[in-house]
CHARMM-style PDB file with segment names, atoms N, HN, CA, C and O in Angstrom:
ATOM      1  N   UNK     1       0.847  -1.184   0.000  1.00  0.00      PROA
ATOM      2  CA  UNK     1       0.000   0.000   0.000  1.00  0.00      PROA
ATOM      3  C   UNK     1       0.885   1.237   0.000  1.00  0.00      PROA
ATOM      4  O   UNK     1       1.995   1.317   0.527  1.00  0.00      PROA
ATOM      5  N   UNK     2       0.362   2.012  -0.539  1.00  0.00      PROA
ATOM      6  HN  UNK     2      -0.540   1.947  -0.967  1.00  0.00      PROA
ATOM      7  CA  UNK     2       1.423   3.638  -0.842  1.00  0.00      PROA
ATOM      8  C   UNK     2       0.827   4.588   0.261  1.00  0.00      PROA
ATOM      9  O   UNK     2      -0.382   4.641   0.485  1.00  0.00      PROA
ATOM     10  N   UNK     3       1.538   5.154   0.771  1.00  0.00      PROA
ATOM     11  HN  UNK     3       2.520   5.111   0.589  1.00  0.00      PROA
ATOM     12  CA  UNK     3       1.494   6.015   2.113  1.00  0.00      PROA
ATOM     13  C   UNK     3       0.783   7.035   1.528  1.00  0.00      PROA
ATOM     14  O   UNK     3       1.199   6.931   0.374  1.00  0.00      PROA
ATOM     15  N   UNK     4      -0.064   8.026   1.512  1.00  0.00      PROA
ATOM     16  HN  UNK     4      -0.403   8.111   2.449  1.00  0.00      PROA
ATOM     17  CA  UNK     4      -0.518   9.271   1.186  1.00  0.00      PROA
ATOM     18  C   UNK     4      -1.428  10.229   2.264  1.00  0.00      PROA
ATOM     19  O   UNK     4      -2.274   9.672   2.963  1.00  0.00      PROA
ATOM     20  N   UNK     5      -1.240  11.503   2.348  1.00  0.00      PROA
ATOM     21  HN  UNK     5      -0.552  11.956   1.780  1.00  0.00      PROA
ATOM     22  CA  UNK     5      -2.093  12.178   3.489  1.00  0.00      PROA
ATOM     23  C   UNK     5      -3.243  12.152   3.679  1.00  0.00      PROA
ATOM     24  O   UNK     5      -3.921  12.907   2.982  1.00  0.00      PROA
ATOM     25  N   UNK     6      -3.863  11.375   4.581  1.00  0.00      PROA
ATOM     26  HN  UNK     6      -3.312  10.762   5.147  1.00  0.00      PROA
ATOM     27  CA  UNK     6      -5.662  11.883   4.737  1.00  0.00      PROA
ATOM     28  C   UNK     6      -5.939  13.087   5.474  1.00  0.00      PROA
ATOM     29  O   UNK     6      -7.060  13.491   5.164  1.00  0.00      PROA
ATOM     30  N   UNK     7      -5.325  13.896   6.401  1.00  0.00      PROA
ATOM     31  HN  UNK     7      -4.414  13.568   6.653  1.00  0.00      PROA
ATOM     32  CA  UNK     7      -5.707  14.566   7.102  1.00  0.00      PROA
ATOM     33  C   UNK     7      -4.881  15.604   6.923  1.00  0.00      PROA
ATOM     34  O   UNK     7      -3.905  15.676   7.671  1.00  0.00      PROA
ATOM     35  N   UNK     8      -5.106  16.728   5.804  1.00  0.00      PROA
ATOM     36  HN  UNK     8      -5.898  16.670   5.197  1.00  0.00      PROA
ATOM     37  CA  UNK     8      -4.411  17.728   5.691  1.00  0.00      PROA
ATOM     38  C   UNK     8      -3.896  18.676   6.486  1.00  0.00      PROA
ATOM     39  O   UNK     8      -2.766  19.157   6.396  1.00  0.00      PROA
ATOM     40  N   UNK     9      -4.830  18.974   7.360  1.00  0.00      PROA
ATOM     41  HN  UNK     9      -5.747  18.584   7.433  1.00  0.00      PROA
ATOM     42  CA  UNK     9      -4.650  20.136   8.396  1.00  0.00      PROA
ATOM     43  C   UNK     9      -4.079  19.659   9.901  1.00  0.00      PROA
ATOM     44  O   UNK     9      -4.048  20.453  10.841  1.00  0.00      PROA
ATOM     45  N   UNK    10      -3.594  18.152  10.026  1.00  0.00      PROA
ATOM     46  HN  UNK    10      -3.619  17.507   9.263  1.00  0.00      PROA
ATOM     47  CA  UNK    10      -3.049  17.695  10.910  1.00  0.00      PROA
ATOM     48  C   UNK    10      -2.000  16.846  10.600  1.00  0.00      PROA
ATOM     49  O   UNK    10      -1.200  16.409  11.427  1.00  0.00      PROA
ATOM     50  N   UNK    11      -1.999  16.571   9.220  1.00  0.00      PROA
ATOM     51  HN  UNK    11      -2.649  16.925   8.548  1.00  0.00      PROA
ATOM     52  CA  UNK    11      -0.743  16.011   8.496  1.00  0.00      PROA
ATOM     53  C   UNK    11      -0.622  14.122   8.881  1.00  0.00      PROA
ATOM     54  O   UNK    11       0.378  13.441   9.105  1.00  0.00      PROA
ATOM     55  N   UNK    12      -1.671  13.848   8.841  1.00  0.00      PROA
ATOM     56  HN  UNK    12      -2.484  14.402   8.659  1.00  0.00      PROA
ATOM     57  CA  UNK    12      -1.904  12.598   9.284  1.00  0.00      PROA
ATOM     58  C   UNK    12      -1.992  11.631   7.841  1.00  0.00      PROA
ATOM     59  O   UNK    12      -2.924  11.674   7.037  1.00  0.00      PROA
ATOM     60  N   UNK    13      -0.884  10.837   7.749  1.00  0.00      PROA
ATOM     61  HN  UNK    13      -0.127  10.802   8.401  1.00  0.00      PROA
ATOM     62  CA  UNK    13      -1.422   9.842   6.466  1.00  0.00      PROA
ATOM     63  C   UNK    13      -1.440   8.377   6.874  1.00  0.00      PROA
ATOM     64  O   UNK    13      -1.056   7.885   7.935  1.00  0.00      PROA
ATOM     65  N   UNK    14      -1.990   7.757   5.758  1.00  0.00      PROA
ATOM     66  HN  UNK    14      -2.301   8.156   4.896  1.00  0.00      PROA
ATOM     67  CA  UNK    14      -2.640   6.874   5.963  1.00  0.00      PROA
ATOM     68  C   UNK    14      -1.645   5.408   7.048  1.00  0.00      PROA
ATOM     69  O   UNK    14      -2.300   4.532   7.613  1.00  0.00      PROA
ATOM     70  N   UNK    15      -0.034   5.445   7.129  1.00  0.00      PROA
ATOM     71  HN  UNK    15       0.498   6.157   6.670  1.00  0.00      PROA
ATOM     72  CA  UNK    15       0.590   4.793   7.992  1.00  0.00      PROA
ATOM     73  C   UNK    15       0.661   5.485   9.072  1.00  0.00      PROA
ATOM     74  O   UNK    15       1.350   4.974   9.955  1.00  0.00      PROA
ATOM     75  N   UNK    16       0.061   6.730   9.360  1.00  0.00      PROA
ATOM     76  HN  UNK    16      -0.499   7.145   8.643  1.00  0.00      PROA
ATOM     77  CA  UNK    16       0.151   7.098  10.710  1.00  0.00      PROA
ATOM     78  C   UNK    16      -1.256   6.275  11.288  1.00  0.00      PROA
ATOM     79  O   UNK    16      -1.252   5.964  12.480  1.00  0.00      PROA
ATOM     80  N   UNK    17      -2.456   5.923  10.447  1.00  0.00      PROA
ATOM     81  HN  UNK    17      -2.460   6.175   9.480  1.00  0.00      PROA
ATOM     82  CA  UNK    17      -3.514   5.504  11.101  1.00  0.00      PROA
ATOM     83  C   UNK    17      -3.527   3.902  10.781  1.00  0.00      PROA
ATOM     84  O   UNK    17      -4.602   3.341  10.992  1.00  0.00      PROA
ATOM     85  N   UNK    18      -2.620   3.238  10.374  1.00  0.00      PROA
ATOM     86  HN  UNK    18      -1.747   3.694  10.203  1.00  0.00      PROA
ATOM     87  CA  UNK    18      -1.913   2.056  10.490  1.00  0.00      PROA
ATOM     88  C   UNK    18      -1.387   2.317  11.428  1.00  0.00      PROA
ATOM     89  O   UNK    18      -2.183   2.078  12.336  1.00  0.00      PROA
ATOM     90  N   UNK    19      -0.381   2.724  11.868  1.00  0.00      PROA
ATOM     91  HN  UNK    19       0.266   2.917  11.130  1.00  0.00      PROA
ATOM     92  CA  UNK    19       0.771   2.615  13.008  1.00  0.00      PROA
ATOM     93  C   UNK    19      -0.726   2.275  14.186  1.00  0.00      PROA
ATOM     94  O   UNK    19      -1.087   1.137  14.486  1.00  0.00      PROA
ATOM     95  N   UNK    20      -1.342   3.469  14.651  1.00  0.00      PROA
ATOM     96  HN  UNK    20      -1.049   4.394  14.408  1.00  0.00      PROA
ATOM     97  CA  UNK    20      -2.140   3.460  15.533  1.00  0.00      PROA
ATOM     98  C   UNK    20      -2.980   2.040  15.792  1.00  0.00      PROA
ATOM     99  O   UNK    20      -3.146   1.504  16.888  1.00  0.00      PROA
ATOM    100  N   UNK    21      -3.419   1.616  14.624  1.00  0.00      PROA
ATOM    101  HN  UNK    21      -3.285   2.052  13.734  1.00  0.00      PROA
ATOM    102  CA  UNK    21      -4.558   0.698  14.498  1.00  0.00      PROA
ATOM    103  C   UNK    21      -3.356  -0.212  15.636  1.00  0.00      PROA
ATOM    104  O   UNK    21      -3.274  -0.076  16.857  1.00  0.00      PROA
ATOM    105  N   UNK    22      -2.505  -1.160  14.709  1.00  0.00      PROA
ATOM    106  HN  UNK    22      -2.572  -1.271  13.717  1.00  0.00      PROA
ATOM    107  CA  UNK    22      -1.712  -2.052  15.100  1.00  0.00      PROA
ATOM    108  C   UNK    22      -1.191  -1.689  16.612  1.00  0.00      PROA
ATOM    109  O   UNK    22      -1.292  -2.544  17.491  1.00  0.00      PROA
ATOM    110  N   UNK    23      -0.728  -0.621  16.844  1.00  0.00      PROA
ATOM    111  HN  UNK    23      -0.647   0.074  16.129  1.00  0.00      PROA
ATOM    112  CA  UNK    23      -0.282  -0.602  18.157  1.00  0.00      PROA
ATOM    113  C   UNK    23      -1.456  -0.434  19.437  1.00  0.00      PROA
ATOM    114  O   UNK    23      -1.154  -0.119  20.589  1.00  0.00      PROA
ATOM    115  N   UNK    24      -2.706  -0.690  19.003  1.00  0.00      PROA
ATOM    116  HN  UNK    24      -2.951  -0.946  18.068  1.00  0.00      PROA
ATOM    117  CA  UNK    24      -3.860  -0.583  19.519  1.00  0.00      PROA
ATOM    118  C   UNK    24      -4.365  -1.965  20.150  1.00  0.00      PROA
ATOM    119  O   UNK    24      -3.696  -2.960  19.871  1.00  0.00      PROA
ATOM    120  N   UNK    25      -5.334  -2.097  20.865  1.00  0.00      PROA
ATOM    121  HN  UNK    25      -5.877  -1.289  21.092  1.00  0.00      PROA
ATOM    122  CA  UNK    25      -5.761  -3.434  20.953  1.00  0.00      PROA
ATOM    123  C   UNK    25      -6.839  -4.205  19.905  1.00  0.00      PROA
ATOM    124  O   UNK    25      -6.868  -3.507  18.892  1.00  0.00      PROA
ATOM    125  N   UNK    26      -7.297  -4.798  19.823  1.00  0.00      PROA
ATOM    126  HN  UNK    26      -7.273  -5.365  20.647  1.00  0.00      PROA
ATOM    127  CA  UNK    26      -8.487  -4.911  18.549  1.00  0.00      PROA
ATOM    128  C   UNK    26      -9.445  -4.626  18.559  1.00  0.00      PROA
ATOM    129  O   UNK    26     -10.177  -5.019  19.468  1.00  0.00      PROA
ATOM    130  N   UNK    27      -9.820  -3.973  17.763  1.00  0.00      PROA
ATOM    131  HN  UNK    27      -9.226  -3.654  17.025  1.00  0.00      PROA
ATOM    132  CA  UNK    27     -11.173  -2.829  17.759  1.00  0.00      PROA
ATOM    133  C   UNK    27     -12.729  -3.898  16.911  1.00  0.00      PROA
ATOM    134  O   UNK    27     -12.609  -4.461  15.822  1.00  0.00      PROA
ATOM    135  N   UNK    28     -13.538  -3.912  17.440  1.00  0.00      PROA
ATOM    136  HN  UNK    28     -13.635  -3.455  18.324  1.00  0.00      PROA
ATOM    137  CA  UNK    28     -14.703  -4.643  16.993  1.00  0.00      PROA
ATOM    138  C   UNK    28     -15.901  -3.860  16.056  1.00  0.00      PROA
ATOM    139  O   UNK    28     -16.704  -4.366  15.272  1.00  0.00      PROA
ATOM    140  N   UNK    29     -15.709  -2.426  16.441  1.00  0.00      PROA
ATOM    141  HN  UNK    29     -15.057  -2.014  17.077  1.00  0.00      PROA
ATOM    142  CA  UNK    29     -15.926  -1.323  15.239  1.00  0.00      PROA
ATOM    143  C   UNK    29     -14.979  -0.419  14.517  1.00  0.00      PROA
ATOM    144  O   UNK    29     -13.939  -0.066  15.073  1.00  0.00      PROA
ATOM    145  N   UNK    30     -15.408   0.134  12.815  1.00  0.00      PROA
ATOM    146  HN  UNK    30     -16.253  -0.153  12.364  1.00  0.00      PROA
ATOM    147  CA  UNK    30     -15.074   1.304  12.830  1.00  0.00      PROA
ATOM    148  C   UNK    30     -15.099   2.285  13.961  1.00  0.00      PROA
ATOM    149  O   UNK    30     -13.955   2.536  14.341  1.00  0.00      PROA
ATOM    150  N   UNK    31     -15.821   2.776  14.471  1.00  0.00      PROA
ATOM    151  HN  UNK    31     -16.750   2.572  14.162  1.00  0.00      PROA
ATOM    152  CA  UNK    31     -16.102   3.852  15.259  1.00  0.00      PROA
ATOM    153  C   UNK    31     -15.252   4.494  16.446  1.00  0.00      PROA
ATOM    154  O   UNK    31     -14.873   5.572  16.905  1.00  0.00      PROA
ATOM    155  N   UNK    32     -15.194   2.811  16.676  1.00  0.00      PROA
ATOM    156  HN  UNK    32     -15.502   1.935  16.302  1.00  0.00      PROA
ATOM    157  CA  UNK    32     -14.646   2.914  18.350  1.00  0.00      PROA
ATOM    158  C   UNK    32     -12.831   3.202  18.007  1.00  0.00      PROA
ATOM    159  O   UNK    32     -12.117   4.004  18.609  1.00  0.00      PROA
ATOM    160  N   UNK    33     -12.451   2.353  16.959  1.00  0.00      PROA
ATOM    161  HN  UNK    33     -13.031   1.702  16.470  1.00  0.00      PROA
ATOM    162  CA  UNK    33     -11.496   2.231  16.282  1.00  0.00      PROA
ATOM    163  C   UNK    33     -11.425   3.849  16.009  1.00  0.00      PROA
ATOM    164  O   UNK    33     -10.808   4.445  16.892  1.00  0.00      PROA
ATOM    165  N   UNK    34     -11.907   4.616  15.022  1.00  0.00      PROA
ATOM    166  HN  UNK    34     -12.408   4.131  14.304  1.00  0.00      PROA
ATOM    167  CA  UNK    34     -11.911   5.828  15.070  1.00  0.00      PROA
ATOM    168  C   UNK    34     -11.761   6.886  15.991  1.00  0.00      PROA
ATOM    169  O   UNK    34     -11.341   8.025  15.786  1.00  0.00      PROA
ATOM    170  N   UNK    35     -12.122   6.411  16.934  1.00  0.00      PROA
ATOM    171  HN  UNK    35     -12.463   5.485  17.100  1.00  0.00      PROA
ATOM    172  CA  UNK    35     -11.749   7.369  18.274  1.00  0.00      PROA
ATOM    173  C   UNK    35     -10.256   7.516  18.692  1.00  0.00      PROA
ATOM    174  O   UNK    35      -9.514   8.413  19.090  1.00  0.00      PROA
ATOM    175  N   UNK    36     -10.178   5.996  18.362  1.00  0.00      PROA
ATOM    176  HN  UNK    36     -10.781   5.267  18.039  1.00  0.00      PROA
ATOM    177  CA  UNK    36      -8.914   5.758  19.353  1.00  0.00      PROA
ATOM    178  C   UNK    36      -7.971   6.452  18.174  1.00  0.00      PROA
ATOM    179  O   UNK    36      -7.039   7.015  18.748  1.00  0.00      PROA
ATOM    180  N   UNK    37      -7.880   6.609  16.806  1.00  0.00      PROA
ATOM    181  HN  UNK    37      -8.638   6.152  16.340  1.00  0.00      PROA
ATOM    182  CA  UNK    37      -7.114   6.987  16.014  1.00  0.00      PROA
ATOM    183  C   UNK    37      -7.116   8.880  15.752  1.00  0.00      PROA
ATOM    184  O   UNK    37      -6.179   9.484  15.230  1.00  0.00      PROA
ATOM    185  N   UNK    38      -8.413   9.532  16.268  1.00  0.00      PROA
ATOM    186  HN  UNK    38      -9.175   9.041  16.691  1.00  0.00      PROA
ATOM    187  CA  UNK    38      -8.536  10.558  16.351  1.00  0.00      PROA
ATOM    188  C   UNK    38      -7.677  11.396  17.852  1.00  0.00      PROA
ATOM    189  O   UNK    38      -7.014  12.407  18.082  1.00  0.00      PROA
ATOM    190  N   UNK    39      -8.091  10.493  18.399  1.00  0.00      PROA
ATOM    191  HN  UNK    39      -8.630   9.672  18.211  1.00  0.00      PROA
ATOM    192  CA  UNK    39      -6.872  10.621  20.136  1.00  0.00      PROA
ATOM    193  C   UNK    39      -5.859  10.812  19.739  1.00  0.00      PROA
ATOM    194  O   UNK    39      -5.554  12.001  19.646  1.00  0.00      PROA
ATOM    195  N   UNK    40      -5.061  10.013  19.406  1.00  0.00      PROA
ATOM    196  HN  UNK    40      -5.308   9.047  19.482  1.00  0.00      PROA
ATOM    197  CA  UNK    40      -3.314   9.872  18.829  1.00  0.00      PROA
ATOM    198  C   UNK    40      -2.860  11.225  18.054  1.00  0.00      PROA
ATOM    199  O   UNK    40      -2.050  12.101  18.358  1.00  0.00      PROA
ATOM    200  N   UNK    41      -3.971  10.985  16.579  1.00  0.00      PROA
ATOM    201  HN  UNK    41      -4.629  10.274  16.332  1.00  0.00      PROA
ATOM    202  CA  UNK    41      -3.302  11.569  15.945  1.00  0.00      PROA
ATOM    203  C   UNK    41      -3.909  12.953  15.385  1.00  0.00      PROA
ATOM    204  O   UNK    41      -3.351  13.690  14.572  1.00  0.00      PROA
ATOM    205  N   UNK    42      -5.514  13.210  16.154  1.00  0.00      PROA
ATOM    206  HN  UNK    42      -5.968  12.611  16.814  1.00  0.00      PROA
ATOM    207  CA  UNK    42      -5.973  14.873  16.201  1.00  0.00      PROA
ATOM    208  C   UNK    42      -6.241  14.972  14.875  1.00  0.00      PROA
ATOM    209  O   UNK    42      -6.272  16.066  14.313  1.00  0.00      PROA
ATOM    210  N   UNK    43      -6.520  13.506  14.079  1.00  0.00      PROA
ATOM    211  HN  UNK    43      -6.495  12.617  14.537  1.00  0.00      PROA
ATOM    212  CA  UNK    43      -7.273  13.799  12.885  1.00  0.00      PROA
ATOM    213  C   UNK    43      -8.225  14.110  12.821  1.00  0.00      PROA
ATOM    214  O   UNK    43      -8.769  13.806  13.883  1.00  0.00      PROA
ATOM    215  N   UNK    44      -9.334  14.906  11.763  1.00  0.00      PROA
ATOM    216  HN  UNK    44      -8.892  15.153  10.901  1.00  0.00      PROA
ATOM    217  CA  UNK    44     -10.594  15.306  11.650  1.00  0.00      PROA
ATOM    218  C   UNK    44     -10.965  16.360  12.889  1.00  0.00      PROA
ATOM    219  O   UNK    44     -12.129  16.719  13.066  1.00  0.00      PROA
ATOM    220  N   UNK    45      -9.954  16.785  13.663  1.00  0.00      PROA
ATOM    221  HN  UNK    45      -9.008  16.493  13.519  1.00  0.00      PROA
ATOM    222  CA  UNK    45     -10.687  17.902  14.725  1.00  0.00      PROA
ATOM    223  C   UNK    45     -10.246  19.326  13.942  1.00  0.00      PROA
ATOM    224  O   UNK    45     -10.102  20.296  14.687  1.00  0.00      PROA
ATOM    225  N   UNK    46     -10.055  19.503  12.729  1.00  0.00      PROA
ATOM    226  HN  UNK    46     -10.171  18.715  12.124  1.00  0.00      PROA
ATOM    227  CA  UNK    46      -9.651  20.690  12.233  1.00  0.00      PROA
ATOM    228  C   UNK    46     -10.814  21.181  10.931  1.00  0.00      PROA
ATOM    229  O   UNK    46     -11.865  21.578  11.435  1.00  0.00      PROA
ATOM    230  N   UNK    47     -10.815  21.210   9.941  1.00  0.00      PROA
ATOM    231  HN  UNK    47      -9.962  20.888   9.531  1.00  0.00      PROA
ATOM    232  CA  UNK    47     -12.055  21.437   9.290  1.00  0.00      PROA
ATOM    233  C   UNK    47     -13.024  20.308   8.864  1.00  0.00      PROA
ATOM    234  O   UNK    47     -13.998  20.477   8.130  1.00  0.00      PROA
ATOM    235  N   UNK    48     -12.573  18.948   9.503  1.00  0.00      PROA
ATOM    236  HN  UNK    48     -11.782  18.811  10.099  1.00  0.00      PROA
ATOM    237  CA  UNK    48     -13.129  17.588   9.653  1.00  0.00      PROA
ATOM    238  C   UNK    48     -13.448  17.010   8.060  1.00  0.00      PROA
ATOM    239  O   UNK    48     -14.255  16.094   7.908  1.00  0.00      PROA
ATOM    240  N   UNK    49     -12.853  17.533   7.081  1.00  0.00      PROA
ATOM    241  HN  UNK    49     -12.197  18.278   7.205  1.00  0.00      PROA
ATOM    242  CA  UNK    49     -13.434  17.565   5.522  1.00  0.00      PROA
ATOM    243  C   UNK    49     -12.487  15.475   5.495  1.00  0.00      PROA
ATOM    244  O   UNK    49     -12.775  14.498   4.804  1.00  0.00      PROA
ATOM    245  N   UNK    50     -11.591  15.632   6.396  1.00  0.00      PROA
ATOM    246  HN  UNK    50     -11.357  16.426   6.957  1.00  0.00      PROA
ATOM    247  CA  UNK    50     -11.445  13.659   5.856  1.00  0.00      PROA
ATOM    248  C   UNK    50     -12.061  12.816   6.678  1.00  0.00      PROA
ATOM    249  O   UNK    50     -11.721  11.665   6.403  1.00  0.00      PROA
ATOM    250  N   UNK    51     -12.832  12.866   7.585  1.00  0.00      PROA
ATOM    251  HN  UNK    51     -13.108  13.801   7.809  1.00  0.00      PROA
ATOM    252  CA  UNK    51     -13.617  11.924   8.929  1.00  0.00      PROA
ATOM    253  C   UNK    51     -13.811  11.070   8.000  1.00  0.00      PROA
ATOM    254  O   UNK    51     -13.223  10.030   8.296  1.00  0.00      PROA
ATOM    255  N   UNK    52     -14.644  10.952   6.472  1.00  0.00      PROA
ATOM    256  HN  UNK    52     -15.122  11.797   6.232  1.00  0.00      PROA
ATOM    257  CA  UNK    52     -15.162   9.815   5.401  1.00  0.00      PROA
ATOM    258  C   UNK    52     -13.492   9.012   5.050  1.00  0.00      PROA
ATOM    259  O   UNK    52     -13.155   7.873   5.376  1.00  0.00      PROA
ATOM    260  N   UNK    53     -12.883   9.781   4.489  1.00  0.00      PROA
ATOM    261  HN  UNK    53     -13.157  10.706   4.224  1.00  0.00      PROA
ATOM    262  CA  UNK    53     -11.405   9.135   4.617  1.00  0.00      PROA
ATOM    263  C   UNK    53     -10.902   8.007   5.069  1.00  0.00      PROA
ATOM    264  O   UNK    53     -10.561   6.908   4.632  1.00  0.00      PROA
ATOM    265  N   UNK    54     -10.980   8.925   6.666  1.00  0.00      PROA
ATOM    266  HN  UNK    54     -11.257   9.818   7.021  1.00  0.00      PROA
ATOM    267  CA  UNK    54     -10.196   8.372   7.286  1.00  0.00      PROA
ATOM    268  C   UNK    54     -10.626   7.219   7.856  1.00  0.00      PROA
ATOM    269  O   UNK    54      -9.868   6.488   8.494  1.00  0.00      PROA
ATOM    270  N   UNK    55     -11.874   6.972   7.666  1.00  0.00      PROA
ATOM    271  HN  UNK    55     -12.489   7.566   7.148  1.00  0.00      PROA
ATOM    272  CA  UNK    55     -13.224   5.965   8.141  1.00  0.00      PROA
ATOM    273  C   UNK    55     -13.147   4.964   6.586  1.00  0.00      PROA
ATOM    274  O   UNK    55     -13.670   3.857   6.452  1.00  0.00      PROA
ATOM    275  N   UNK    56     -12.660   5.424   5.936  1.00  0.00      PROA
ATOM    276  HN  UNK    56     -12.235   6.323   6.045  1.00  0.00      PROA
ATOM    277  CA  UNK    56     -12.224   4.349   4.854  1.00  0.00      PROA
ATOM    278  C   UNK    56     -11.512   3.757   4.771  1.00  0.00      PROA
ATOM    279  O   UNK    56     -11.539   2.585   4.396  1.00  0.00      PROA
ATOM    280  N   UNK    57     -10.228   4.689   5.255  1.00  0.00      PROA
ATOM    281  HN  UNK    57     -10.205   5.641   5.560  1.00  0.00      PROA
ATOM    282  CA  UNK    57      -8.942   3.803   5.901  1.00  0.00      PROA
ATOM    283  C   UNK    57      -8.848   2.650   7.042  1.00  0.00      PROA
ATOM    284  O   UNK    57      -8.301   1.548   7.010  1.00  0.00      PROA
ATOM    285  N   UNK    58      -9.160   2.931   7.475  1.00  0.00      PROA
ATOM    286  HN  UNK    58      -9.605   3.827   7.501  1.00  0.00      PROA
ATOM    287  CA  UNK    58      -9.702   2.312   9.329  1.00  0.00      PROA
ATOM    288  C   UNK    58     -10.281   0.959   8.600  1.00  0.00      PROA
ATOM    289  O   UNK    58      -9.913  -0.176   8.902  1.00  0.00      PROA
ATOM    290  N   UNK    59     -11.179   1.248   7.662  1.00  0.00      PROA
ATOM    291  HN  UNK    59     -11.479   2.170   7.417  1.00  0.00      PROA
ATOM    292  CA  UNK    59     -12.045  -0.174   7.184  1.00  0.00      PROA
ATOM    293  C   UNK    59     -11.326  -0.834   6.337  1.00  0.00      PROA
ATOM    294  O   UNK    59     -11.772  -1.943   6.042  1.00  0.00      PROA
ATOM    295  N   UNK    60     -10.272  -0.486   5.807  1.00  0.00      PROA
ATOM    296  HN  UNK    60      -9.910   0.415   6.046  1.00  0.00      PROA
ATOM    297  CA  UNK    60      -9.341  -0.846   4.771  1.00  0.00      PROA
ATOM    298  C   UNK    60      -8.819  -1.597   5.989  1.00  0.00      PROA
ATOM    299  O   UNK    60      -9.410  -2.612   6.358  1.00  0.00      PROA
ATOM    300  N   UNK    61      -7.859  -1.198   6.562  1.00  0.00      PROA
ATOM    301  HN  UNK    61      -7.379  -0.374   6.262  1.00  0.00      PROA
ATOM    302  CA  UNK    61      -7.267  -1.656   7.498  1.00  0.00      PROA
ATOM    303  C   UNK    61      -7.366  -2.882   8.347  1.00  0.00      PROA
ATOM    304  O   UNK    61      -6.541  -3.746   8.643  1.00  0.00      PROA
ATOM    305  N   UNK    62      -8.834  -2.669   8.700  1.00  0.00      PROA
ATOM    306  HN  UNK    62      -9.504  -1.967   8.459  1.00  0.00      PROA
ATOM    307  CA  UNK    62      -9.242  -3.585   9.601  1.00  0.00      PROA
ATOM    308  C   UNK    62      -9.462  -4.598   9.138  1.00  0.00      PROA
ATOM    309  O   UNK    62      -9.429  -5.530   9.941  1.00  0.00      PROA
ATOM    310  N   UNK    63      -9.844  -5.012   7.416  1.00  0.00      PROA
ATOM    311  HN  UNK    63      -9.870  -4.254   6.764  1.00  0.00      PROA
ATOM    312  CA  UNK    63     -10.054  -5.797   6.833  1.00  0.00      PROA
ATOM    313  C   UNK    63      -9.095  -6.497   6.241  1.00  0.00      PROA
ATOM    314  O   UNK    63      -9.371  -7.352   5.399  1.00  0.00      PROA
ATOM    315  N   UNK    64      -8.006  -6.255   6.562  1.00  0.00      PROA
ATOM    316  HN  UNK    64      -7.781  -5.560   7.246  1.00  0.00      PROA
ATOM    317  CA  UNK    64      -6.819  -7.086   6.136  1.00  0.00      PROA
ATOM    318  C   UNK    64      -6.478  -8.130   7.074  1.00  0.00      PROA
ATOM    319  OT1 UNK    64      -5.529  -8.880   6.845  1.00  0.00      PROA
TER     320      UNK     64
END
């Protein structure tokens, strides 16, 4: 997979919300999963325009 930014205004790309996932415990939702990746890395608290993104990523992720 090729690294690229989801979260412009916090500079968050898509192995920063890998790194998180994995160093996390296992998440049984998107959602909850999402939290814990918004904690870390203060994605989507800025003009929130990647929350769909980054909620794509997360599902990408989780599905591997």
């Amino acid at each position: 997979m090729e690294n690229y930014t989801i979260c412009n205004c916090m500079n968050v790309s898509y192995f920063d919300v890998e790194d998180v996932l994995h160093q996390s415990e296992s998440f049984s939702d998107v959602e909850k999963a999402f939290e814990k990746v918004q904690a870390v890395t203060q994605c989507s608290t800025g003009c929130g325009g990647c929350h769909d993104k980054i909620l794509d990523a997360i599902s990408e992720i989780m599905s591997k």
